[in-house]
N, C-alpha and C positions, 0 to 999 in steps of 0.2 A: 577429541579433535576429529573433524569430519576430512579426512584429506581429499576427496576424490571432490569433493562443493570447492576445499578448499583453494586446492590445484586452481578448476576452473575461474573461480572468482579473481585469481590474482589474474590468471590470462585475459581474462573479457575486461580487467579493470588496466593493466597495463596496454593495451591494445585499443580501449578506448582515448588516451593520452597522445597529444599533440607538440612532436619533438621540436625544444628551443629551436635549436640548428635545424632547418629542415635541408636534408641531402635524401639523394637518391636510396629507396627502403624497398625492399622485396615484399619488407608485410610492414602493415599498419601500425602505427604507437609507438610507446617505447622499446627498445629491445631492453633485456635479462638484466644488462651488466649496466644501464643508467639506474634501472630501478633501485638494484640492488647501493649504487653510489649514492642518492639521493636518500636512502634508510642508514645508511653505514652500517652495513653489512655486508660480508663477502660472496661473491656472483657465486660460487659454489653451494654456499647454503641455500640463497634465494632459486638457484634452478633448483635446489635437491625440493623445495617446496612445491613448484612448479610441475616436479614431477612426481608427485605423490610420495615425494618420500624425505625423511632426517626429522631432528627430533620439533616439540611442538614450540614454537617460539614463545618468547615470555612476554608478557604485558606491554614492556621496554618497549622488545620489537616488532609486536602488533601496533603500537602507537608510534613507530615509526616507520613503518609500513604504511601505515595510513596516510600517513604525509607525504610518503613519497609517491603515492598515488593519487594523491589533491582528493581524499575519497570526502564524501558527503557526511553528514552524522550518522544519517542511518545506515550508509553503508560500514561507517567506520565500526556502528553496532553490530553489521550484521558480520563483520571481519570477525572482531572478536568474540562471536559466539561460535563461531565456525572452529576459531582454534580454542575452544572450550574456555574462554576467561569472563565470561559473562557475571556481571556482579548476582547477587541473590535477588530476585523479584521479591518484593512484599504480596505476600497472598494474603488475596482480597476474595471476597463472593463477587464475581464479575457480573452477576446481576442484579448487583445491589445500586442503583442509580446516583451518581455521585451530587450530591446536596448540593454544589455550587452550579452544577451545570443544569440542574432540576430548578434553580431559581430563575435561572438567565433564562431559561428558555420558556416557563410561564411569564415574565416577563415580555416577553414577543410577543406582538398582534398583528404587524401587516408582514412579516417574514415567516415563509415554511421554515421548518427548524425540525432536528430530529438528534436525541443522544443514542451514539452504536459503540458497542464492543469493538476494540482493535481488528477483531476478524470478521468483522459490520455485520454483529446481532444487531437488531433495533432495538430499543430499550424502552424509549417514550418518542412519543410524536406529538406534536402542537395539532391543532383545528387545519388550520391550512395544508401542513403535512400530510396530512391525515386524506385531504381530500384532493391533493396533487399524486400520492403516491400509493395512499390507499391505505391498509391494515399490514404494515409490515412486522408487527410483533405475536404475529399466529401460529408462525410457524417454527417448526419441532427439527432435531437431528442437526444434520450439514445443509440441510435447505434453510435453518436460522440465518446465515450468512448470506448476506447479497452479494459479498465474493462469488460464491459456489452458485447460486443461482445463476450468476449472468453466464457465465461457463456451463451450467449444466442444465438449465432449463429455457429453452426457446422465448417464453412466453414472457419472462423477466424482462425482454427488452422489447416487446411490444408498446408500452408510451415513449420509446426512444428514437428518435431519427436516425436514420443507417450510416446519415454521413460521420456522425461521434464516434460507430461502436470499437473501430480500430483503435481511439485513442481513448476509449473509457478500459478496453481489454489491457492493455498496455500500463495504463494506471493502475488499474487493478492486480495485477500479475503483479508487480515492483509491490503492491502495499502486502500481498500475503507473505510475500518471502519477510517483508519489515515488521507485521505483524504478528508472524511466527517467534519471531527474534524477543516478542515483547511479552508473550502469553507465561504465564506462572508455572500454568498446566498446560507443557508442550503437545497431550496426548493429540485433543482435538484437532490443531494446526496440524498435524501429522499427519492422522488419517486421511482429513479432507484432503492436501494435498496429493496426497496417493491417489484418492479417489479423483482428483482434477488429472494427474498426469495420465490415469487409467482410461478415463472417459473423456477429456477434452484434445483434441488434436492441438488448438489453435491456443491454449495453455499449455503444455508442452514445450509449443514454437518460443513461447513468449519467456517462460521457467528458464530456457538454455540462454538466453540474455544477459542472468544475473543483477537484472535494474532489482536495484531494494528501494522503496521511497514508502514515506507514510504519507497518506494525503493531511497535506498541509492548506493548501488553496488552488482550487479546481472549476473550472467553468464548463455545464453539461447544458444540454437540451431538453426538454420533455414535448409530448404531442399530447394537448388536451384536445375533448370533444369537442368543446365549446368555441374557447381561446386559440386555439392552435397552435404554434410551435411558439414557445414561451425560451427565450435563452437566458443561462444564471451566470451568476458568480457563483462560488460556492465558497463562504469563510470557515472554515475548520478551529474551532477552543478546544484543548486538549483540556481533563482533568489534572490536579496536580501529579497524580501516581501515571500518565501517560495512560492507562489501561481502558479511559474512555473519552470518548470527542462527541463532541458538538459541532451540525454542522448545518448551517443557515445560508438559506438562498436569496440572493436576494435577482431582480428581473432586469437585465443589464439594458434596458429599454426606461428604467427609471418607472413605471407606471407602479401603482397600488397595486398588490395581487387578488386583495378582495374584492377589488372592482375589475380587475382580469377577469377571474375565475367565475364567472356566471352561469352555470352550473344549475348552484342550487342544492346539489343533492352530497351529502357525503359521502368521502368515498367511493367516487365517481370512477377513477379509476383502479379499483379492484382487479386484480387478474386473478 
């Protein structure tokens, strides 16, 4: 049981919450003693939680907890791994490319399309992929992840338009805490994050938020040579085991991207 995550989590998640009655409140959300009515459970236990301390609640009252915070899925995942009741992951080779998403995504000709690891190793990329975003499966260590890149290397968001990057950071930031929560082998999620809160300022800022989210469906920009600013949907296919996604662009402009992308050259934008 992580009390000190845990503490925080219930505060940023009670405090995010919007009181039925609204009267005059000194602080924001719910106050201690609805949360605690809304789980049935007594405001003594629910603040001793709040404050880092009493003992770790049982499955019961992490699932009713969650409800009484209206919490999301993945947050309600990432509640109960926090107070240690995480069912057992089925360990898998996380780079072994999952056969249903390997088919969908040969399958695709005029949609970029790319399969990533929960902590966005890339795995496989399509033709178009390939030549919107370049060779994303080269790279070795914590720079595998385009989590960690966009936090820790400048140059990862050079085909990005500046006005996204707040709301690509912010996505991003919610999916490592969600993807942590999902990994077999917690080691990797771990270090990296150490090395984000060590090295990132503006991850830090984002980490103390406690948003947990898996990208589910996302709309991003990119800046070709050629094309110029190209804006997506972005649809997200999880694997059955959750451990890998598929996620395909399509150009919310409706146009073909093979006939966008006039280029020419593969992997045009390589950084």
């Amino acid at each position: 049981m992580n009390r000190d995550e845990l503490a925080d989590f219930l505060r940023q998640r009670r405090a995010a919450l919007t009181p039925v009655h609204r009267t005059a409140r000194r602080t924001r959300g719910l106050r201690r003693e609805e949360v605690a009515e809304r789980a049935y459970i007594s405001i003594d236990y629910y603040t001793r939680l709040e404050q880092r301390r009493g003992p770790r609640p049982s499955p019961e009252v992490a699932s009713a907890l969650a409800r009484a915070l209206d919490l999301t899925v993945d947050e309600r995942d990432h509640l109960f791994h926090l107070i240690g009741h995480n069912p057992p992951q089925q360990t898998t080779d996380l780079d072994q490319i999952d056969p249903g998403l390997r088919r969908v995504l040969h399958a695709l000709d005029g949609n970029p399309a790319m399969i990533m690891s929960n902590l966005a190793h890339t795995l496989l990329q399509n033709p178009l992929a390939l030549e919107l975003f370049g060779d994303q499966t080269h790279y070795t260590g914590l720079e595998r992840s385009g989590y960690f890149r966009w936090f820790m290397t400048p140059q990862e968001r050079s085909i990005y338009p500046a006005d996204i990057y707040a709301a690509q950071s912010a996505t991003y930031a919610a999916a490592v805490r969600a993807a942590a929560d999902q990994e077999p082998d917690p080691t990797e999620a771990e270090r990296m994050i150490a090395t984000l809160l060590a090295g990132s300022a503006e991850f830090r800022g984002l980490w103390d938020n406690h948003e947990v989210r898996l990208c589910r469906q996302e709309t991003t920009s990119l800046l070709h040579p050629t094309a110029g600013r190209i804006d997506f949907d972005c649809e997200v296919v999880f694997s059955p085991d959750r451990l890998q996604r598929m996620l395909v662009f399509t150009a919310r402009n409706g146009k073909d991207l093979r006939n966008l992308i006039t280029s020419g050259r593969p992997g045009a934008l390589v950084r």
